[in-house]
MMTF fields as JSON, N, C-alpha, C and O atoms, coordinates in Angstrom:
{
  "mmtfVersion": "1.0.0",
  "mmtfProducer": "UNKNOWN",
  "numBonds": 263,
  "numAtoms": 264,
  "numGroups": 66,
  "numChains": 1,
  "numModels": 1,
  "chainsPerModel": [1],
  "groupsPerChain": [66],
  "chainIdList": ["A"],
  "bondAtomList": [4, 2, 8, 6, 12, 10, 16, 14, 20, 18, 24, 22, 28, 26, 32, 30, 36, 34, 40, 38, 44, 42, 48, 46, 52, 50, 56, 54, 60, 58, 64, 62, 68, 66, 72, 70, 76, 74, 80, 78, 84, 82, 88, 86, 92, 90, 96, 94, 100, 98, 104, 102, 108, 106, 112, 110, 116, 114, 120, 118, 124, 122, 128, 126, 132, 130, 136, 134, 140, 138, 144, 142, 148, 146, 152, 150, 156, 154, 160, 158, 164, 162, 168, 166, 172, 170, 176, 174, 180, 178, 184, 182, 188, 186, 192, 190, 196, 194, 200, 198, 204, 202, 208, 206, 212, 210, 216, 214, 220, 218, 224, 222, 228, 226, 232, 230, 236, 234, 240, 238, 244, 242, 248, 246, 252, 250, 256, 254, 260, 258],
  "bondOrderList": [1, 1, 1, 1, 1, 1, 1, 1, 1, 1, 1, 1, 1, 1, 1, 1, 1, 1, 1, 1, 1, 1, 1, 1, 1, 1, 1, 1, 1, 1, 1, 1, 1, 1, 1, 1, 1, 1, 1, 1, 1, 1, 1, 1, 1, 1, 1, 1, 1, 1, 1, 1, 1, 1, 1, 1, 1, 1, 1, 1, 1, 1, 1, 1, 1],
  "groupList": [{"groupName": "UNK", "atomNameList": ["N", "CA", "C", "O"], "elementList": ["N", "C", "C", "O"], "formalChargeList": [0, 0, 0, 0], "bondAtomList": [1, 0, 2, 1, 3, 2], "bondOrderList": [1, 1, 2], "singleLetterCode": "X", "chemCompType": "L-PEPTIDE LINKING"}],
  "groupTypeList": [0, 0, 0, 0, 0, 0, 0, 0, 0, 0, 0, 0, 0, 0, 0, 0, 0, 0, 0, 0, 0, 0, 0, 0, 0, 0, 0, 0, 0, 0, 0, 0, 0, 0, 0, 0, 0, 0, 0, 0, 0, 0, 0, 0, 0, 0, 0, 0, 0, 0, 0, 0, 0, 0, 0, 0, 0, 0, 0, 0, 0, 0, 0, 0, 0, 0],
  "groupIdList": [1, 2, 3, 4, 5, 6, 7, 8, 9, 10, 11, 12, 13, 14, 15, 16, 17, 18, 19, 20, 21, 22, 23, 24, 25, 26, 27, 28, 29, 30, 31, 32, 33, 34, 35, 36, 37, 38, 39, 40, 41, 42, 43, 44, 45, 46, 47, 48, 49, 50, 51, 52, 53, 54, 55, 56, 57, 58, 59, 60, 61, 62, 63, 64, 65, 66],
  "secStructList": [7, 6, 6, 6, 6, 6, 2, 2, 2, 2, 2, 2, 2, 2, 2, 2, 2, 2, 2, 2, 2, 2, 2, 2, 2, 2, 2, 2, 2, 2, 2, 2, 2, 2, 2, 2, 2, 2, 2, 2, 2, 2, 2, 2, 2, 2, 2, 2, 2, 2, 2, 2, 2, 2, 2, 2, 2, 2, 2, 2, 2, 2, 2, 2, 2, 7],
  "xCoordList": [32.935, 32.823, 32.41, 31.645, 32.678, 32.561, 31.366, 30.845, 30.548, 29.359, 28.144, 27.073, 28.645, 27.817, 27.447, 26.465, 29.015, 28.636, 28.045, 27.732, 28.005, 27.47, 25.868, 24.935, 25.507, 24.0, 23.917, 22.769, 24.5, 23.849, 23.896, 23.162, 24.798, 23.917, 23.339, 23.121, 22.968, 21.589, 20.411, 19.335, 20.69, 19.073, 19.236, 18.184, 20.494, 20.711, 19.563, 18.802, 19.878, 19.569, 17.939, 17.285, 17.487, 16.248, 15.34, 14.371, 15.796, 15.371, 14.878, 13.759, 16.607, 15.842, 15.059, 14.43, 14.899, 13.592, 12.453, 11.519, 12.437, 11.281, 10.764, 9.609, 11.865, 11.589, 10.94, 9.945, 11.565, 10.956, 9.758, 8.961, 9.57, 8.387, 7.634, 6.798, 7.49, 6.185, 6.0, 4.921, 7.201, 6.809, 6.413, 5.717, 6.651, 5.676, 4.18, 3.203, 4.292, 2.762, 1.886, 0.86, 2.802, 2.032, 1.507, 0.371, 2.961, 2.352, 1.111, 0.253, 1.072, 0.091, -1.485, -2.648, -1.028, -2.593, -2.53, -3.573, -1.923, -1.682, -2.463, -3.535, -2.088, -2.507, -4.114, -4.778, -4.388, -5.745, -6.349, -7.531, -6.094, -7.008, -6.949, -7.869, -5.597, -5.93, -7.247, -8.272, -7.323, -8.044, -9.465, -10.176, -10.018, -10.929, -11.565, -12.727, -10.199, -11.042, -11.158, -11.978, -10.581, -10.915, -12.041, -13.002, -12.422, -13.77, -15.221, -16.31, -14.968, -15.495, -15.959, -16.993, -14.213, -14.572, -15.504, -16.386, -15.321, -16.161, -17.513, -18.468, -17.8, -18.915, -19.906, -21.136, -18.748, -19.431, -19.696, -20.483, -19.358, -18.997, -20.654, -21.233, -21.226, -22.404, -22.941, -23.667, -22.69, -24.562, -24.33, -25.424, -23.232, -23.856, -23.941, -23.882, -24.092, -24.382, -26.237, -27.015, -26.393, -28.222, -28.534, -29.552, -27.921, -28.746, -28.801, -29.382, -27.766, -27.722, -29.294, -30.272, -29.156, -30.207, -31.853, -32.915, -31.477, -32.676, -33.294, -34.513, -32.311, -32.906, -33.247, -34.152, -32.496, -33.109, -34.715, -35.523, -35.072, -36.207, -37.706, -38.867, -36.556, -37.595, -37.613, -38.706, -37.132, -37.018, -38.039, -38.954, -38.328, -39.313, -40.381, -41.464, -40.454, -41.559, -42.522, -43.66, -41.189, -41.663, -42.265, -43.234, -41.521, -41.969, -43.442, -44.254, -43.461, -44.966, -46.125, -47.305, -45.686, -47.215, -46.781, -47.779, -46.236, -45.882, -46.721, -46.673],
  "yCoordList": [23.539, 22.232, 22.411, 21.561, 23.067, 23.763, 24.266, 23.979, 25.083, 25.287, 24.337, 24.372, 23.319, 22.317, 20.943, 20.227, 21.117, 20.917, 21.016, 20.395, 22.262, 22.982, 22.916, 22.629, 23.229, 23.529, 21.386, 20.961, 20.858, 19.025, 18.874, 18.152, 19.615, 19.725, 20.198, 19.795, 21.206, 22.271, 21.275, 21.14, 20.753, 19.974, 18.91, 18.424, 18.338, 17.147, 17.517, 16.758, 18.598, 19.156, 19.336, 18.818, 20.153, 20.395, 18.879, 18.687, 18.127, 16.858, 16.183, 15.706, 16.254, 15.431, 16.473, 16.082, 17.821, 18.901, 18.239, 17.859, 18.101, 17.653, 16.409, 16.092, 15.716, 14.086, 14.288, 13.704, 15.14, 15.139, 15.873, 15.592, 16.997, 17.625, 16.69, 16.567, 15.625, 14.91, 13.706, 13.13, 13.353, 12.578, 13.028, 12.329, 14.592, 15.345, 15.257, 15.052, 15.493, 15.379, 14.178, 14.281, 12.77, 11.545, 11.393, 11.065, 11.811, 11.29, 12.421, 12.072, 13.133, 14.413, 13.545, 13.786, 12.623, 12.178, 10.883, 10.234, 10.551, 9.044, 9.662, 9.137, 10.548, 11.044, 11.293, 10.811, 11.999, 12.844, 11.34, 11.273, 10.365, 9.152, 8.164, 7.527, 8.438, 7.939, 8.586, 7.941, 9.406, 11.015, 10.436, 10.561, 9.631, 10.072, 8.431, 8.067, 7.535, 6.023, 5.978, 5.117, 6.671, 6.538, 7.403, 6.844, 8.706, 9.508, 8.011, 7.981, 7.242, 5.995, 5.081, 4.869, 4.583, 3.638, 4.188, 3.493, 5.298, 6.025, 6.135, 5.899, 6.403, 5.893, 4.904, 4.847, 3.99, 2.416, 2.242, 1.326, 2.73, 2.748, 3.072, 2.4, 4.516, 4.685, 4.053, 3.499, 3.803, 2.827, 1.761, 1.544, 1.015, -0.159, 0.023, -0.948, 1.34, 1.725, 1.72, 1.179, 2.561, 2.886, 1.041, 0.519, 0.55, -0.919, -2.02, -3.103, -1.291, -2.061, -1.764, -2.512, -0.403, 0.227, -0.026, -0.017, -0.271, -1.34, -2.109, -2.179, -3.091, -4.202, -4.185, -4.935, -3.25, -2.919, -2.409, -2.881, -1.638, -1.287, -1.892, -1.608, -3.506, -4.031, -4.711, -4.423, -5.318, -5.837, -5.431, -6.251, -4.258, -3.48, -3.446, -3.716, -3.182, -3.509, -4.892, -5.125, -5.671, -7.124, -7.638, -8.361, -7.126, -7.024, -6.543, -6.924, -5.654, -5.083, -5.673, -5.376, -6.59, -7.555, -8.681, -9.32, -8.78, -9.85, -9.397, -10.07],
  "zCoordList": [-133.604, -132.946, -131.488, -131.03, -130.968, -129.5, -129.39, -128.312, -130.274, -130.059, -130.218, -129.613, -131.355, -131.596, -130.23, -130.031, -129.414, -128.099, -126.929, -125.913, -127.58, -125.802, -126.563, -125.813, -128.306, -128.457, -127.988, -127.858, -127.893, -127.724, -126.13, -125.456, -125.729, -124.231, -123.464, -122.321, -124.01, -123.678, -124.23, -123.648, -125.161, -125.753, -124.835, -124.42, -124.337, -123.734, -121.874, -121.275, -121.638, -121.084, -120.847, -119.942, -121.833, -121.949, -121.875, -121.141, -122.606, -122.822, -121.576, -121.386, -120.199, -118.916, -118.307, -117.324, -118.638, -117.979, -118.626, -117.92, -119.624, -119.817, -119.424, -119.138, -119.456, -118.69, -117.515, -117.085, -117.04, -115.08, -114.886, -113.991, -115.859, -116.051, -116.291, -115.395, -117.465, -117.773, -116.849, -116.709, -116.195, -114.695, -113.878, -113.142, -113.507, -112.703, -113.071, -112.351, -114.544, -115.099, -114.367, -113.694, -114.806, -114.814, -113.429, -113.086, -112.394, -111.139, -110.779, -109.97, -111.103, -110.722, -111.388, -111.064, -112.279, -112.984, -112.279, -112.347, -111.867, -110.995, -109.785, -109.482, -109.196, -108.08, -107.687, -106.769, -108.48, -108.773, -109.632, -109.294, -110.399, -110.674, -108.636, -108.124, -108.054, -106.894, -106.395, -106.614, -105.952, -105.656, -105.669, -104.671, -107.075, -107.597, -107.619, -107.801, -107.335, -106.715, -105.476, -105.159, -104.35, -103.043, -103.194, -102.667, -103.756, -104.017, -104.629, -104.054, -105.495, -105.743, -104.388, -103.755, -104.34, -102.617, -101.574, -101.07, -101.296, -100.233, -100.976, -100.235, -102.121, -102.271, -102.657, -102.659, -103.049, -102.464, -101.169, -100.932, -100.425, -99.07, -98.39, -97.536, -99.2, -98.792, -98.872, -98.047, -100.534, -101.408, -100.137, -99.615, -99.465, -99.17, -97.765, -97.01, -97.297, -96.231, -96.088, -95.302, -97.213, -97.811, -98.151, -97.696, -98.654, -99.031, -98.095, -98.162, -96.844, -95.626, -95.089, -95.112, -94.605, -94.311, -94.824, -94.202, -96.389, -96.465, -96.377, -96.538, -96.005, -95.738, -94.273, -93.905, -93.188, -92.152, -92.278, -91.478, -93.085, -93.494, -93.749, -93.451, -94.924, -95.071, -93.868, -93.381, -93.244, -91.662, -91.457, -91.537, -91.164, -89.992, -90.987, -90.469, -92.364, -93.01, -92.552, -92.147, -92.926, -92.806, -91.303, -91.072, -90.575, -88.805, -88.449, -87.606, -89.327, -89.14, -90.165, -89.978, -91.342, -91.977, -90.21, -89.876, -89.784, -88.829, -87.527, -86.497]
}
């Protein structure tokens, strides 16, 4: 009876290791998907830096049939 205790809280055991392990997991993929939309934002960030820039472009295109 005594061993059947101690083997239910060793699994009891193992069980919240693993709990905290696979919350380590998640936030680690929470993290790295953060990671990888600010890597996104920043590059929205360009394109509408370059499409700003275009239309500066056509500006000066357009400035010059002018």
């Amino acid at each position: 009876m005594r061993l059947r205790d101690s083997s239910t809280e060793i699994f009891s055991d193992n069980f919240f290791a693993d709990g905290f392990l696979s919350a380590g997991f998640l936030a680690a993929v929470f993290l790295t998907a953060g990671f990888l939309a600010a890597g996104f934002f920043a590059a929205g960030f360009f394109a509408a830096g370059f499409f700003a820039a275009g239309f500066f472009a056509a500006g000066f295109f357009a400035a010059g049939f002018f």
